[in-house]
Structure formats: C-alpha cells, structure tokens
mmCIF file as gemmi writes it, N, C-alpha and C atoms, coordinates in Angstrom:
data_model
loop_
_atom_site.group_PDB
_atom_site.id
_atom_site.type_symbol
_atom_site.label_atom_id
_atom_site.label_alt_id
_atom_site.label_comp_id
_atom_site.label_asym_id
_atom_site.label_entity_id
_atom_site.label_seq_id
_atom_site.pdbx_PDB_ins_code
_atom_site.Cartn_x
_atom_site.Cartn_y
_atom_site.Cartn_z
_atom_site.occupancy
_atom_site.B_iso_or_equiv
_atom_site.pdbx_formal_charge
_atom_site.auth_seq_id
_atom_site.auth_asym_id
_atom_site.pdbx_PDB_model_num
ATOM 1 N N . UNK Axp A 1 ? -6.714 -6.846 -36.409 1 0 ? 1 A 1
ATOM 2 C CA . UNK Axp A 1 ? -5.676 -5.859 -36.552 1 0 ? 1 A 1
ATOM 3 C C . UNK Axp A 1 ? -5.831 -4.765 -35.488 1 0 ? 1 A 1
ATOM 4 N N . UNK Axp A 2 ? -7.368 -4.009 -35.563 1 0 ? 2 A 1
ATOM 5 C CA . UNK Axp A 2 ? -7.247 -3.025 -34.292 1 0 ? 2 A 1
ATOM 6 C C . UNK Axp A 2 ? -6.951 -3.89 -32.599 1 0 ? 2 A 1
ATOM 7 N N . UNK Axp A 3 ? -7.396 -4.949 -32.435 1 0 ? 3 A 1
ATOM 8 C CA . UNK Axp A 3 ? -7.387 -5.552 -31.264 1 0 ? 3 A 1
ATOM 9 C C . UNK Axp A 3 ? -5.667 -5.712 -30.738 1 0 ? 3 A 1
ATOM 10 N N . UNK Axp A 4 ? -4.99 -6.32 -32.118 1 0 ? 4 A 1
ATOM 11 C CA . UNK Axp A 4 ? -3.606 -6.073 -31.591 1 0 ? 4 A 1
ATOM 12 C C . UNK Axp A 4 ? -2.986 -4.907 -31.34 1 0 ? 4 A 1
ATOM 13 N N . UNK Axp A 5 ? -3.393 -3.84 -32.075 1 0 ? 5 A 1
ATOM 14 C CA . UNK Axp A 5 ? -2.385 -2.47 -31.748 1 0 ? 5 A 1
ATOM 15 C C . UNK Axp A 5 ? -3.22 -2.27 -30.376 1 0 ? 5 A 1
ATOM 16 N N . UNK Axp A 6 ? -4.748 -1.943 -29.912 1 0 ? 6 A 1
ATOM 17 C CA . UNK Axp A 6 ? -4.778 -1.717 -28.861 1 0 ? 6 A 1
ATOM 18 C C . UNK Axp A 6 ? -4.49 -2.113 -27.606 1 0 ? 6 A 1
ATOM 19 N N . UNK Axp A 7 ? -3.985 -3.455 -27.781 1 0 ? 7 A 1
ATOM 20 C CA . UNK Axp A 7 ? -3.189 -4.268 -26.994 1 0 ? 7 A 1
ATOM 21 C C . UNK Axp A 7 ? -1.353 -4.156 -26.811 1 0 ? 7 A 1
ATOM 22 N N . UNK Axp A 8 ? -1.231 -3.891 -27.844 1 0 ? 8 A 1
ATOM 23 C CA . UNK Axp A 8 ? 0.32 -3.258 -27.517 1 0 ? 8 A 1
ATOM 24 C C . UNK Axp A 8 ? 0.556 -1.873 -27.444 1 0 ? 8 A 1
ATOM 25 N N . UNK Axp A 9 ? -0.791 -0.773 -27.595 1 0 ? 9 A 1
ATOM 26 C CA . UNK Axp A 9 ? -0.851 0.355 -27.044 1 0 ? 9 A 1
ATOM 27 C C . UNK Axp A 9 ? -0.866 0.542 -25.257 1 0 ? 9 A 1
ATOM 28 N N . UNK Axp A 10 ? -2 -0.489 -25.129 1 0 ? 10 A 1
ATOM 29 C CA . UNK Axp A 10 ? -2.174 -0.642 -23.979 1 0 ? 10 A 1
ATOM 30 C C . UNK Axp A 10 ? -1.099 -0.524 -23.028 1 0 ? 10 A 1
ATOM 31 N N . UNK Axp A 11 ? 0.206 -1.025 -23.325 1 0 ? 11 A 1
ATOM 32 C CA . UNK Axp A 11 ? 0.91 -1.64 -22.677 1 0 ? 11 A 1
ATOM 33 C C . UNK Axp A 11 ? 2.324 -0.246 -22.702 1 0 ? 11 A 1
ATOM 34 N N . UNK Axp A 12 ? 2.205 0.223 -23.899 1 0 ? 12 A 1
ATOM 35 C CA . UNK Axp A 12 ? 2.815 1.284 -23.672 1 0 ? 12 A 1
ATOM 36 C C . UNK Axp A 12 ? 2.433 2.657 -23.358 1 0 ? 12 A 1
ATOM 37 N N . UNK Axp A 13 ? 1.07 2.628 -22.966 1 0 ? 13 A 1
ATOM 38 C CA . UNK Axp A 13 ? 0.901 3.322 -22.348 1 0 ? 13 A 1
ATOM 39 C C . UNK Axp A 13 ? 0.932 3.668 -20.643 1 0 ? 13 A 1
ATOM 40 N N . UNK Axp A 14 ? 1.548 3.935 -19.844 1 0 ? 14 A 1
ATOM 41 C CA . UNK Axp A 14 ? 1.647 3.432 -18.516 1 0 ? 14 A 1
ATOM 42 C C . UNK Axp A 14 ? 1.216 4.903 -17.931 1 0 ? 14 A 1
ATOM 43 N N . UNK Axp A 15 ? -0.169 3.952 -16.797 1 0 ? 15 A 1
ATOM 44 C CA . UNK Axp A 15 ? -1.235 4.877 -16.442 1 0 ? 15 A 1
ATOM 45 C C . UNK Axp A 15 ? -0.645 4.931 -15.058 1 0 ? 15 A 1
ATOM 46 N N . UNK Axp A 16 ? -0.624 6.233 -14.373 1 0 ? 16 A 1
ATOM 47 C CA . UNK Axp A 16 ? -0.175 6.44 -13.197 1 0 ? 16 A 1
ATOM 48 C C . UNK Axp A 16 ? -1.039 6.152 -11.895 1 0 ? 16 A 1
ATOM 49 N N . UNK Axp A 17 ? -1.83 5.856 -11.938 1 0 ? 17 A 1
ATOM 50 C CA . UNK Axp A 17 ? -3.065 5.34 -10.607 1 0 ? 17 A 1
ATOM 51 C C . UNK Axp A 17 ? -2.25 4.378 -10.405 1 0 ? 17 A 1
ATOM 52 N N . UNK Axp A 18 ? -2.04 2.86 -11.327 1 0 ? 18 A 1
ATOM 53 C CA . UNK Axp A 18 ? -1.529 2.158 -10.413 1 0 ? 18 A 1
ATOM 54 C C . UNK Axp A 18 ? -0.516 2.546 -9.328 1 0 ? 18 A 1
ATOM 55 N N . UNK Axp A 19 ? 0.867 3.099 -10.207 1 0 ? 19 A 1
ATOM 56 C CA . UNK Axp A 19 ? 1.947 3.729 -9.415 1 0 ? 19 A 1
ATOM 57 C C . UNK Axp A 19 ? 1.762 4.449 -7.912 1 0 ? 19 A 1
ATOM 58 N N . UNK Axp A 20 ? 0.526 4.988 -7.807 1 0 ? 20 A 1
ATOM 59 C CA . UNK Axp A 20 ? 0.07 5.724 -6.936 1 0 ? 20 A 1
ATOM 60 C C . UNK Axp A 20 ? -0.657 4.498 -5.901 1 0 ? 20 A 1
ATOM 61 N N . UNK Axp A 21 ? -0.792 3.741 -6.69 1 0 ? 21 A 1
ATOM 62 C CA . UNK Axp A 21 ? -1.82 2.753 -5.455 1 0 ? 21 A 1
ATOM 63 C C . UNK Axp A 21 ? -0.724 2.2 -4.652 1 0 ? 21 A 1
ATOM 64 N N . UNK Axp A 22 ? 0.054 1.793 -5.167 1 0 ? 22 A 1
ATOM 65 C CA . UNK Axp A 22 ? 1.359 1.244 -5.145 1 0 ? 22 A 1
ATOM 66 C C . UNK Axp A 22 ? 2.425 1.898 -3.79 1 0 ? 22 A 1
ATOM 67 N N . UNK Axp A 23 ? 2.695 3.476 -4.073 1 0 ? 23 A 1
ATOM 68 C CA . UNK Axp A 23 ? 3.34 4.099 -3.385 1 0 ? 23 A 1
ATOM 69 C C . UNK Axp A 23 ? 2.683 4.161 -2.013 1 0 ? 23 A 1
ATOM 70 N N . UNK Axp A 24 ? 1.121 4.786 -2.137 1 0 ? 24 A 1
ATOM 71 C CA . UNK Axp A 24 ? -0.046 4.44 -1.016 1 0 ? 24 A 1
ATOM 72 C C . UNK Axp A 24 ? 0.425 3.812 -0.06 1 0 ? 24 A 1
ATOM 73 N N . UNK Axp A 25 ? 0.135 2.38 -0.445 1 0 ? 25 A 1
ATOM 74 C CA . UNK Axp A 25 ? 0.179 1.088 0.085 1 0 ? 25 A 1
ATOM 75 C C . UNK Axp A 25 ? 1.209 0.912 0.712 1 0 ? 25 A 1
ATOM 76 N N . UNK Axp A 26 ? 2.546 1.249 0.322 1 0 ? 26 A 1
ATOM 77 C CA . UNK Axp A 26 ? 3.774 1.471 1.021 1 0 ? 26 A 1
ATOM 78 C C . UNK Axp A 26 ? 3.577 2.309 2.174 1 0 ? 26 A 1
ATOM 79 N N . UNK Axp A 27 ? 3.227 3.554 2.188 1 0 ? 27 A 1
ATOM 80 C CA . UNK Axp A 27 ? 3.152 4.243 3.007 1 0 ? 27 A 1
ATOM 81 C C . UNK Axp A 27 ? 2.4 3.457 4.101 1 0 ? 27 A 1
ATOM 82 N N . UNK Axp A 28 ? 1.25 3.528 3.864 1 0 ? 28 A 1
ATOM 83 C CA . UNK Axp A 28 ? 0.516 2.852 4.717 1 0 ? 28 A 1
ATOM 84 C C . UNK Axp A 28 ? 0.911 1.468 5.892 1 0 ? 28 A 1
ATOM 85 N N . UNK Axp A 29 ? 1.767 0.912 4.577 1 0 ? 29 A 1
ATOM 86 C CA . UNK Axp A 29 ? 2.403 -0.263 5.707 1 0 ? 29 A 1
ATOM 87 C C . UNK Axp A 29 ? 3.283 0.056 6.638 1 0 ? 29 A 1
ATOM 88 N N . UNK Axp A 30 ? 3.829 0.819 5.996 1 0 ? 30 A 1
ATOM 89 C CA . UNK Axp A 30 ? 4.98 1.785 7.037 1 0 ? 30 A 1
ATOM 90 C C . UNK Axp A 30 ? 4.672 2.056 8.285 1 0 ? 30 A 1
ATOM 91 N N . UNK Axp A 31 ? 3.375 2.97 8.048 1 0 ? 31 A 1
ATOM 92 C CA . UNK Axp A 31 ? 2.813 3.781 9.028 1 0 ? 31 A 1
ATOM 93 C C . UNK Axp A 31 ? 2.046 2.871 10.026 1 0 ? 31 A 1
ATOM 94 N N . UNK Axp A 32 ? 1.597 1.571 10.001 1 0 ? 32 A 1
ATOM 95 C CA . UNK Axp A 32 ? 1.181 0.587 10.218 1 0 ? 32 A 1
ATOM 96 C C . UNK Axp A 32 ? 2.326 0.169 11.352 1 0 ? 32 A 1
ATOM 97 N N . UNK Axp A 33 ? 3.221 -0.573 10.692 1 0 ? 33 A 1
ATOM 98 C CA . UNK Axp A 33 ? 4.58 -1.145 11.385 1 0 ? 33 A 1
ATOM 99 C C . UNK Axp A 33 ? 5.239 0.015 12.162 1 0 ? 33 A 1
ATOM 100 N N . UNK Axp A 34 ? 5.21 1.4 12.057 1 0 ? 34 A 1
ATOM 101 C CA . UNK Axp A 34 ? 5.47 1.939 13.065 1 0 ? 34 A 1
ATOM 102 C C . UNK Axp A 34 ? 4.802 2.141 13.796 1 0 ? 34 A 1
ATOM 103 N N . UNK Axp A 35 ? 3.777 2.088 14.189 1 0 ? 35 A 1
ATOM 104 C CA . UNK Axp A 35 ? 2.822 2.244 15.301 1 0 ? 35 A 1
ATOM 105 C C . UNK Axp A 35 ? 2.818 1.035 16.063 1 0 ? 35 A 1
ATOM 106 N N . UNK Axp A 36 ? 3.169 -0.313 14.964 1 0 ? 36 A 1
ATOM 107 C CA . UNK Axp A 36 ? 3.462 -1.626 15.964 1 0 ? 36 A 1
ATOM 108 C C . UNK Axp A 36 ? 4.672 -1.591 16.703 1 0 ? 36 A 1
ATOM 109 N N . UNK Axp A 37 ? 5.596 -0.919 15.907 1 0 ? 37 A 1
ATOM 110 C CA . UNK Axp A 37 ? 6.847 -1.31 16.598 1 0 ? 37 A 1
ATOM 111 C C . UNK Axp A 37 ? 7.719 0.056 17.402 1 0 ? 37 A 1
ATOM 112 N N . UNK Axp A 38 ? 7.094 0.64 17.34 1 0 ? 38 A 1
ATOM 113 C CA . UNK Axp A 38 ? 7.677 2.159 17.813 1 0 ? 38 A 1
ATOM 114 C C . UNK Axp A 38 ? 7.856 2.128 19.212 1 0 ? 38 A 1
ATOM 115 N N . UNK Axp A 39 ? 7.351 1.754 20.052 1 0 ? 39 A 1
ATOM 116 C CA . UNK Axp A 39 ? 8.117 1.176 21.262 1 0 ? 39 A 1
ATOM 117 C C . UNK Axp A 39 ? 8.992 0.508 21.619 1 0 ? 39 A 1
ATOM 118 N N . UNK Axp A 40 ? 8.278 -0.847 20.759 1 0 ? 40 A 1
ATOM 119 C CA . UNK Axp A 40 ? 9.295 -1.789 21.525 1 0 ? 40 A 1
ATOM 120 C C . UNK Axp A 40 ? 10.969 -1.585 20.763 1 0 ? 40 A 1
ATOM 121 N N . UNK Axp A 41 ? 11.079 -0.587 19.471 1 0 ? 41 A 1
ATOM 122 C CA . UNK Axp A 41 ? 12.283 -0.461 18.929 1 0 ? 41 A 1
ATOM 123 C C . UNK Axp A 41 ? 12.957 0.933 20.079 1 0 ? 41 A 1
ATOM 124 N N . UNK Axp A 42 ? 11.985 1.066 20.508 1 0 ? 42 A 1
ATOM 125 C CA . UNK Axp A 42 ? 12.715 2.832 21.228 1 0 ? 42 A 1
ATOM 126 C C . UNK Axp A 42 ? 12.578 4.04 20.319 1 0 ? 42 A 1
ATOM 127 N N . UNK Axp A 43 ? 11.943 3.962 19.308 1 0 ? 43 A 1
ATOM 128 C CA . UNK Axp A 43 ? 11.429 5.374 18.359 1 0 ? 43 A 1
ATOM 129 C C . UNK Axp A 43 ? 10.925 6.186 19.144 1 0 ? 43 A 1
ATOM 130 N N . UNK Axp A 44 ? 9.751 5.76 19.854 1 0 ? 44 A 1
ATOM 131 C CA . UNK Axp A 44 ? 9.057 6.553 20.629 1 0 ? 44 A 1
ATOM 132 C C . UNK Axp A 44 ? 7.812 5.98 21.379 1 0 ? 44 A 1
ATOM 133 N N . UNK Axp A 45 ? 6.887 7.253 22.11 1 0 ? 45 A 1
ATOM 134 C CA . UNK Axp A 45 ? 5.599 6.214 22.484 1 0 ? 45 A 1
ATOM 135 C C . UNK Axp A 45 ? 5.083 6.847 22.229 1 0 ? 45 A 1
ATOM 136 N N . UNK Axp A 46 ? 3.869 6.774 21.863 1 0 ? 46 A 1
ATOM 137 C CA . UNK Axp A 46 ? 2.498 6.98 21.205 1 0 ? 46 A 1
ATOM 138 C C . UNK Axp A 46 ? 1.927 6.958 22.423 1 0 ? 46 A 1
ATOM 139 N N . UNK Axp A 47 ? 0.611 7.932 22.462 1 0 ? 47 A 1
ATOM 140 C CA . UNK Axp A 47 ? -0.018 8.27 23.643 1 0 ? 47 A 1
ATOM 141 C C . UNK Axp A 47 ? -1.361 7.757 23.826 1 0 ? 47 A 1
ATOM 142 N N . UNK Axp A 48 ? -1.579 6.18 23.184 1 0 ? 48 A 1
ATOM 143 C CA . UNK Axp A 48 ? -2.944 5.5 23.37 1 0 ? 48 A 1
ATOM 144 C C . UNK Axp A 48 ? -2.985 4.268 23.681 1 0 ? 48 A 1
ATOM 145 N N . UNK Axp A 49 ? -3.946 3.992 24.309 1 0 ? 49 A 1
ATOM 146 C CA . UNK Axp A 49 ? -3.633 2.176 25.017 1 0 ? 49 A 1
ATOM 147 C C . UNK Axp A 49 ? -2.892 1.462 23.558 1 0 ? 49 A 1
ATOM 148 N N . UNK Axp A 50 ? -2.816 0.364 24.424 1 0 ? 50 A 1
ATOM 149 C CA . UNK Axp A 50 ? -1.9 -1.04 23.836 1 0 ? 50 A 1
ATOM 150 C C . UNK Axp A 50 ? -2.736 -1.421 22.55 1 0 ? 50 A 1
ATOM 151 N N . UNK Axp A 51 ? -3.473 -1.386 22.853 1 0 ? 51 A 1
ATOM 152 C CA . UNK Axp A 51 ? -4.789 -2.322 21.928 1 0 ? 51 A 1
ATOM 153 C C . UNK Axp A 51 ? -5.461 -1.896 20.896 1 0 ? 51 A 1
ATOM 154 N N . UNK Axp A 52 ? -5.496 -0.354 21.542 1 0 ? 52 A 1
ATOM 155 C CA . UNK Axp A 52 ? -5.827 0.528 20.144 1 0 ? 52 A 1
ATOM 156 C C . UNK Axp A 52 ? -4.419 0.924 19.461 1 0 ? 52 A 1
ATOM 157 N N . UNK Axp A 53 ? -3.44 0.592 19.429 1 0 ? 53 A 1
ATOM 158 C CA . UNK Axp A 53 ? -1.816 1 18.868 1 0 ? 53 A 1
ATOM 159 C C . UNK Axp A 53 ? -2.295 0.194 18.401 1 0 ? 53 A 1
ATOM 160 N N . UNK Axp A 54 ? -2.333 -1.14 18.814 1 0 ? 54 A 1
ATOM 161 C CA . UNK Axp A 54 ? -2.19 -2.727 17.932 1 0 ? 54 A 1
ATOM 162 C C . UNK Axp A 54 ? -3.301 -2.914 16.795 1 0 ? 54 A 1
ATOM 163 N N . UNK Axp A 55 ? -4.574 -2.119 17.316 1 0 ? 55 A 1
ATOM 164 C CA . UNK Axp A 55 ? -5.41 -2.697 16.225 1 0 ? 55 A 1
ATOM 165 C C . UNK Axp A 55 ? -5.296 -1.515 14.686 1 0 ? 55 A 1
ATOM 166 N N . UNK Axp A 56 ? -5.034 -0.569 15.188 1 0 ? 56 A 1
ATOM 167 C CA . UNK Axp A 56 ? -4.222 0.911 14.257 1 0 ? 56 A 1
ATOM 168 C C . UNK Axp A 56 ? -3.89 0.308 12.866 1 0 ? 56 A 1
ATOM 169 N N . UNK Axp A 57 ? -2.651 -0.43 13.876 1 0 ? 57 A 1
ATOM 170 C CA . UNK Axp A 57 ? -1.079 -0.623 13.416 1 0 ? 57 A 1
ATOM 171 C C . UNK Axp A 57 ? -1.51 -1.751 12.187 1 0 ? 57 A 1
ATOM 172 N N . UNK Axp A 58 ? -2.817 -3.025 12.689 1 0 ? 58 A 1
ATOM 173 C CA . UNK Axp A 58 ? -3.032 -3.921 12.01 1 0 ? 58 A 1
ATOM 174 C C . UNK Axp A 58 ? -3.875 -3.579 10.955 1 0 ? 58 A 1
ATOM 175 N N . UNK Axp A 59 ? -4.932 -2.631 11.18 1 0 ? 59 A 1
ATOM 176 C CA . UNK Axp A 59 ? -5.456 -1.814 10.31 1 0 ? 59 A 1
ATOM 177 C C . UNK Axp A 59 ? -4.917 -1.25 8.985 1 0 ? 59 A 1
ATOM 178 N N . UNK Axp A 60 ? -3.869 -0.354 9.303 1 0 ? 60 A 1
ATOM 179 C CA . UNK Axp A 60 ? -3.132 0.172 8.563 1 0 ? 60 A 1
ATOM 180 C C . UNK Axp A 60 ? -2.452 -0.485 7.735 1 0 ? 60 A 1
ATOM 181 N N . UNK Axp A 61 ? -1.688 -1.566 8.384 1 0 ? 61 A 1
ATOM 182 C CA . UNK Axp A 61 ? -1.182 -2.435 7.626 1 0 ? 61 A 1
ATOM 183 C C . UNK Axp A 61 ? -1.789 -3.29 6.404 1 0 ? 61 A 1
ATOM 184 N N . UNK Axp A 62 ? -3.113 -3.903 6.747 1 0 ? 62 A 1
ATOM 185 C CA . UNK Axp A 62 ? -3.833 -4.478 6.271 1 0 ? 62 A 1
ATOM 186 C C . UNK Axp A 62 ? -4.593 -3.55 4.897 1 0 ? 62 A 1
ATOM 187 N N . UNK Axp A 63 ? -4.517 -2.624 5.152 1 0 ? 63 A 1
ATOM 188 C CA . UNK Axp A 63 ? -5.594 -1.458 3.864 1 0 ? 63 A 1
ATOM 189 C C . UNK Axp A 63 ? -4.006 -1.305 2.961 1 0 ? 63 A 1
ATOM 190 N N . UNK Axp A 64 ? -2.55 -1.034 3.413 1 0 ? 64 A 1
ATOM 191 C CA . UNK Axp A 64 ? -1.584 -1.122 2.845 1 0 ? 64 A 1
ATOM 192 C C . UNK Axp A 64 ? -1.406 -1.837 1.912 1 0 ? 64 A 1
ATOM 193 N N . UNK Axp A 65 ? -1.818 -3.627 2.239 1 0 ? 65 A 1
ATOM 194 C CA . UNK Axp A 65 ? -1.365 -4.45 1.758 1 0 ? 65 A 1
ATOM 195 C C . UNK Axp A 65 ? -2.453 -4.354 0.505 1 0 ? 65 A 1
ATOM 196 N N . UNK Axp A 66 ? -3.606 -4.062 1.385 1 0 ? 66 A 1
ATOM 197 C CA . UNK Axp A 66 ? -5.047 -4.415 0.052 1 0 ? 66 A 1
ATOM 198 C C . UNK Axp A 66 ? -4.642 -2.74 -1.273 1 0 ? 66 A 1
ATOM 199 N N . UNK Axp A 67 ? -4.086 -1.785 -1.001 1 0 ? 67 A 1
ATOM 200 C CA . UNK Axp A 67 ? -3.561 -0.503 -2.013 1 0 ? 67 A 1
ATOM 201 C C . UNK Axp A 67 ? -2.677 -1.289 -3.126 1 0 ? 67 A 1
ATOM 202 N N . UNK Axp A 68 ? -1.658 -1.918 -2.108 1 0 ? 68 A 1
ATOM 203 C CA . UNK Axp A 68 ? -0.761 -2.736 -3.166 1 0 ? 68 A 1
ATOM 204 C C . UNK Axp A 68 ? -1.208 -4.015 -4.046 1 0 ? 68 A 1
ATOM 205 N N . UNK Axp A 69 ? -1.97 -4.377 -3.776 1 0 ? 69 A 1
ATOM 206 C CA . UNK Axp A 69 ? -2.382 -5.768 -4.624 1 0 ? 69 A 1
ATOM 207 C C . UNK Axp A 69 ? -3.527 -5.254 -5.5 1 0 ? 69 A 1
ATOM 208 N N . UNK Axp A 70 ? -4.044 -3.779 -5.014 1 0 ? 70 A 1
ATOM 209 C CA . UNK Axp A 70 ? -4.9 -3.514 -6.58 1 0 ? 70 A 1
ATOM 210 C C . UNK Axp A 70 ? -3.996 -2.903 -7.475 1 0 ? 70 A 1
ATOM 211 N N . UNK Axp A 71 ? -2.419 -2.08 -6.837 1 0 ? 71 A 1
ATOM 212 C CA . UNK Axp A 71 ? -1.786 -1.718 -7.866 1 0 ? 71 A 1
ATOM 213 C C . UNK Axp A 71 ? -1.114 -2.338 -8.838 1 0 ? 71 A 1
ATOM 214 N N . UNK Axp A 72 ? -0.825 -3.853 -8.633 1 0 ? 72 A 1
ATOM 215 C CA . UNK Axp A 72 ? -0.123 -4.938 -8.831 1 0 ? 72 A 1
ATOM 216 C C . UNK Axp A 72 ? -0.976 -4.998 -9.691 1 0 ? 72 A 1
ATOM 217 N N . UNK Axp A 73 ? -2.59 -5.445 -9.434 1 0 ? 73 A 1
ATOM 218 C CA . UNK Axp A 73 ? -3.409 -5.837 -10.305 1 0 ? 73 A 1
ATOM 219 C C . UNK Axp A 73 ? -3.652 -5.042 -11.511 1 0 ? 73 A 1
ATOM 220 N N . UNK Axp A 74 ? -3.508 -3.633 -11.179 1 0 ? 74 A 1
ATOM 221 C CA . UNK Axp A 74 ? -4.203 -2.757 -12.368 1 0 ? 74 A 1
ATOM 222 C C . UNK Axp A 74 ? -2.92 -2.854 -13.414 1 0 ? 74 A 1
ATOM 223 N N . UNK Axp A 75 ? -1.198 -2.709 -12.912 1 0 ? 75 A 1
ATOM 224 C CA . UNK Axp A 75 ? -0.359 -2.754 -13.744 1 0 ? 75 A 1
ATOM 225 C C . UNK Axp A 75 ? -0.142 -3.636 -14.557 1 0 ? 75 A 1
ATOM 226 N N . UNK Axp A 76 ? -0.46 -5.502 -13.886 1 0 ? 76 A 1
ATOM 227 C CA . UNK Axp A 76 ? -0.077 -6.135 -14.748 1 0 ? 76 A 1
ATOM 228 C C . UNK Axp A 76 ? -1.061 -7.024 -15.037 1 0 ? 76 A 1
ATOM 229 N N . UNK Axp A 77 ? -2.162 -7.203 -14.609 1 0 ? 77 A 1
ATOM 230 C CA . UNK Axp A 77 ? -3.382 -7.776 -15.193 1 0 ? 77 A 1
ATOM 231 C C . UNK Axp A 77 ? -4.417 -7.148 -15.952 1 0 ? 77 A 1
C-alpha cells in the first residue's frame, strides 16, 4: 500500500532539476552550433582559429547533448 502511493506521489510530484538540465542542454547546443556555424551562415566571426571554433563548437555541443539525456533520464526513468 505505501509503495503504491509513493509511486504515484512520485509522479506527481514534478522536481525542477530535471527541467533545468533540460533547458541547459538546449542552451548549450545552441551555443555550440553557433560557434559552428556563425560564419559560414554570415552571423558573424569569432576571433579564434578554425580549429579551436570547431573543437568549442563540438564540445559544447556534446556536454549539451549529455545535460539533456540526464534530464530525460531523471524525468522519466
């Protein structure tokens, strides 16, 4: 009996970290993909070699993606 209510407590309770890992992670990819693509779209240029833009950009992207898949995880697993 307690195992089920804390299990459908659980669920209505909605904890905001994930949401936040979530939003993060967005950002991050963002900020990622603009540093990849901000030239070649004409946004602008960034004032550091090629290579360090690129590895930034992949960086960023990559810690983005890993924010979002723990927020995914914490919300629905």
């Amino acid at each position: 009996m307690q195992q089920e209510y804390d299990s459908t407590n659980k669920r209505r309770n909605i904890s905001y970290r994930p949401m936040g890992e979530l939003i993060r992670g967005l950002f991050f990819i963002v900020f990622g993909l603009y540093a990849l693509l901000a030239e070649r779209m004409g946004w602008g240029k960034l004032s550091l070699p090629q290579e360090l833009i690129y590895a930034l950009g992949g960086v960023l992207c990559a810690y983005g993606l890993y924010r979002v898949y723990r927020g995914i995880k914490q919300l629905f697993f």
